[in-house]
C-alpha positions as CSV (number, residue, x, y, z in Angstrom):
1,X,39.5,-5.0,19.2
2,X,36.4,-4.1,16.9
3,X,36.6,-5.3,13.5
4,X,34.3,-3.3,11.0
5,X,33.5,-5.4,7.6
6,X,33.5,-2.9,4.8
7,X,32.2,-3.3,1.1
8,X,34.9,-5.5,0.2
9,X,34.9,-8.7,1.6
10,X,38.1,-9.5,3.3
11,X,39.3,-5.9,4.1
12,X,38.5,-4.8,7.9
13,X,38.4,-1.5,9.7
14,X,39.9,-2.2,13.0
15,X,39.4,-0.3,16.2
16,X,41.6,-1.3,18.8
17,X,39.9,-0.3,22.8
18,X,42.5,2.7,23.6
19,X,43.3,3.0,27.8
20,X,43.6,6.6,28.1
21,X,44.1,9.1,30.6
22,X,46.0,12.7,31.6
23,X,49.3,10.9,31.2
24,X,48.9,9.6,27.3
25,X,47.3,6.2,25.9
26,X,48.0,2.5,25.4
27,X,46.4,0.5,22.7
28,X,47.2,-2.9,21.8
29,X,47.7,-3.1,18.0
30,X,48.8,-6.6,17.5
31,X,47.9,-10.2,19.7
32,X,48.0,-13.2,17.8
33,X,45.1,-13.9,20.0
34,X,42.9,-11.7,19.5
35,X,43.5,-11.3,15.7
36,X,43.2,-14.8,15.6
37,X,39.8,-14.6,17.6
38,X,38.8,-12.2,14.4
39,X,39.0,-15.1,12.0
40,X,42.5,-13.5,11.2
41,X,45.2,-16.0,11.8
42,X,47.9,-14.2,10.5
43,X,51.9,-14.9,10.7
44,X,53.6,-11.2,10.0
45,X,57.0,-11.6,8.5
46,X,57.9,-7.9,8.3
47,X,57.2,-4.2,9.5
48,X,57.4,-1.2,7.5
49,X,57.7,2.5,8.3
50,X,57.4,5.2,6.1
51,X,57.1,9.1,6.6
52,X,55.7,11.0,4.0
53,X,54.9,14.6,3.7
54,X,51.5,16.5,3.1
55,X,50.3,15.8,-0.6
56,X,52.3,12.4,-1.5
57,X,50.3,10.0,-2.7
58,X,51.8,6.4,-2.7
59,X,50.2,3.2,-4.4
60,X,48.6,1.5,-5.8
61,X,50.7,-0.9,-5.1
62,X,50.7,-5.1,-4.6
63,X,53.0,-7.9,-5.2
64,X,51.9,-10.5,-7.9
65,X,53.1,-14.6,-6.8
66,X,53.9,-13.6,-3.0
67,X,51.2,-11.4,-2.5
68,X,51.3,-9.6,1.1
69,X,48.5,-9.3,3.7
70,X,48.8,-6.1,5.5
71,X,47.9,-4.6,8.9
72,X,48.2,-0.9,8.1
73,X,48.1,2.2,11.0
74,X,49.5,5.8,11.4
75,X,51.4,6.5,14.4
76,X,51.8,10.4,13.5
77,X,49.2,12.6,11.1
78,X,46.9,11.4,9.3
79,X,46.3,9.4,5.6
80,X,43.4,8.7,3.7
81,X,44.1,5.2,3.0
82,X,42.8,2.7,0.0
83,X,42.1,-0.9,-1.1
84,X,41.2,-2.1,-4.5
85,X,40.4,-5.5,-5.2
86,X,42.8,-6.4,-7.8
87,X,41.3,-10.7,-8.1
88,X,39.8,-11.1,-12.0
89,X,37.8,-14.2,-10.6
90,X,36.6,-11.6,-7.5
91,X,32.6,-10.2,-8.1
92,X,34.2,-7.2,-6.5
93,X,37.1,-7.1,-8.9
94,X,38.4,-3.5,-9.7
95,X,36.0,-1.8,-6.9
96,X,37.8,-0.2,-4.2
97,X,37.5,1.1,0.0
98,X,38.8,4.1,1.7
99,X,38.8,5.6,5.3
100,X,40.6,8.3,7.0
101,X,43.6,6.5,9.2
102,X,45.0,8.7,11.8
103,X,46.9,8.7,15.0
104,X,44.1,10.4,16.5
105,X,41.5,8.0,15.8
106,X,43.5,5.1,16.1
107,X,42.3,3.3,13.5
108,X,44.0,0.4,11.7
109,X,43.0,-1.4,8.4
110,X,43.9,-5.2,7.3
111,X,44.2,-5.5,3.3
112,X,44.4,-9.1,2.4
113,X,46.7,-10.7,-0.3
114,X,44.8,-9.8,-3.4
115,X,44.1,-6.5,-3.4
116,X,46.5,-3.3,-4.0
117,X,47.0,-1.1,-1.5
118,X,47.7,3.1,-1.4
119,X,47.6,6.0,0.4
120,X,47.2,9.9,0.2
121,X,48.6,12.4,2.9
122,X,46.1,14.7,4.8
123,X,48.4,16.0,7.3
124,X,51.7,18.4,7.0
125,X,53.2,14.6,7.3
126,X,52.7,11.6,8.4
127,X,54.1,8.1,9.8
128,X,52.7,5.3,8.6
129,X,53.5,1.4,9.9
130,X,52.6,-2.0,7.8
131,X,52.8,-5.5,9.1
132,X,53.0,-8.0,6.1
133,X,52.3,-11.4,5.5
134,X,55.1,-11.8,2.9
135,X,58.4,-10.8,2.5
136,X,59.0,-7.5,0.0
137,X,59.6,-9.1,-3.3
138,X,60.8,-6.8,-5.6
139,X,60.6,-9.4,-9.1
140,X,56.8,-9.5,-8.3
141,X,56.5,-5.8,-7.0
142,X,53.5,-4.2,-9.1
143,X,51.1,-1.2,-9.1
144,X,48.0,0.3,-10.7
145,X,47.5,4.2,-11.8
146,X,46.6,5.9,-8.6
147,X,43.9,8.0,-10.9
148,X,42.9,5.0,-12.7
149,X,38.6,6.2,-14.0
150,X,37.9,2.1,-14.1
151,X,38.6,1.9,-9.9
152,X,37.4,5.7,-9.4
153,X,39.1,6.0,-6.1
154,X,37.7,9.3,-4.6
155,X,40.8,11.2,-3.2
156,X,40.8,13.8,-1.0
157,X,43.1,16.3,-3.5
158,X,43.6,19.7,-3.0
159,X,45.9,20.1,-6.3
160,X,48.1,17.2,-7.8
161,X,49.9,14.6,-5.6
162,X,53.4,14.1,-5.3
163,X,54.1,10.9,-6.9
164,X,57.7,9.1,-6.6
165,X,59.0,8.4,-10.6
166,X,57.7,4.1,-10.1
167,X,53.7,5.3,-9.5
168,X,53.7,7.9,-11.9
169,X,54.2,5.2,-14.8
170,X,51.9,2.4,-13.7
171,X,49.5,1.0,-15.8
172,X,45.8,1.0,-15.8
173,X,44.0,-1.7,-14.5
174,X,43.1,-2.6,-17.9
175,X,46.8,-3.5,-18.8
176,X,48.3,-4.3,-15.1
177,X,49.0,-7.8,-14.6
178,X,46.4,-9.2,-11.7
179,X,45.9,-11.9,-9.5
180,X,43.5,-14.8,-10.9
């Protein structure tokens, strides 16, 4: 596994080493071991799954009190997939990372607690899988405008997202309640 530091401290680009041949591939996308190896000694409490179509955008999204780690990778299609850190005391607070995640290039990308989390659908649809550190929470469930101009995430639009009813009344950063 090849970890890849980005801009924000804490959030990793990880390349897992794909066996492939005429018959398919195998990659090995979780070993306590080898995370841990990583300086990442994560205890995953839940997985996720979600399939969304070509256009949906979903985030920004984190969970205030329990906040959730997550080990994020697309198994079909491809998402361009973002983390904003969302910690007031943070130097990097508000400032935000994206990278193409696709089933193709295997990719995977941890988000630690403390930052939000979304992503934007490049593909006629995709499946998209989440490991998290924390149980779903729904009291502490929060989110941040996707098109917030404080973070400035860069998304890859071609026309308006489809947004579920929830994101398309977040607040702004400016008004969201944060982490310390």
């Amino acid at each position: 596994m090849k970890a890849i530091e980005t801009r924000l401290p804490g959030v990793l680009l990880l390349e897992p080493k794909v066996f492939g041949d005429a018959r398919g591939f195998f990659l090995e996308s979780w070993n306590r071991q080898t995370f841990a190896e990583l300086g990442l000694n994560l205890d995953f409490v839940q997985d996720n799954h979600s399939r969304s179509s070509k256009g949906v955008l979903r985030g920004l999204h984190y969970q205030l009190n329990e906040p959730q780690g997550k080990l994020v990778r697309v198994l079909s299609g491809s998402v361009f997939d973002v983390a904003v850190d969302l910690r007031k005391s943070s130097p990097h607070f508000g400032q935000w990372v994206g990278y193409e995640l696709s089933a193709d290039n295997q990719r995977m990308m941890w988000i630690p607690p403390g930052f939000g989390h979304g992503f934007q659908v490049l593909s006629d649809s995709a499946d998209f899988l989440y490991k998290t550190t924390a149980y779903y929470a729904p009291q502490w469930d929060r989110g941040v405008r996707w098109d917030d101009p404080a973070i400035g995430v860069e998304w890859q639009l071609d026309g308006a997202p489809t947004l579920s009813a929830k994101d398309q009344v977040l607040p702004l950063l400016k008004d969201a309640e944060v982490y310390p």
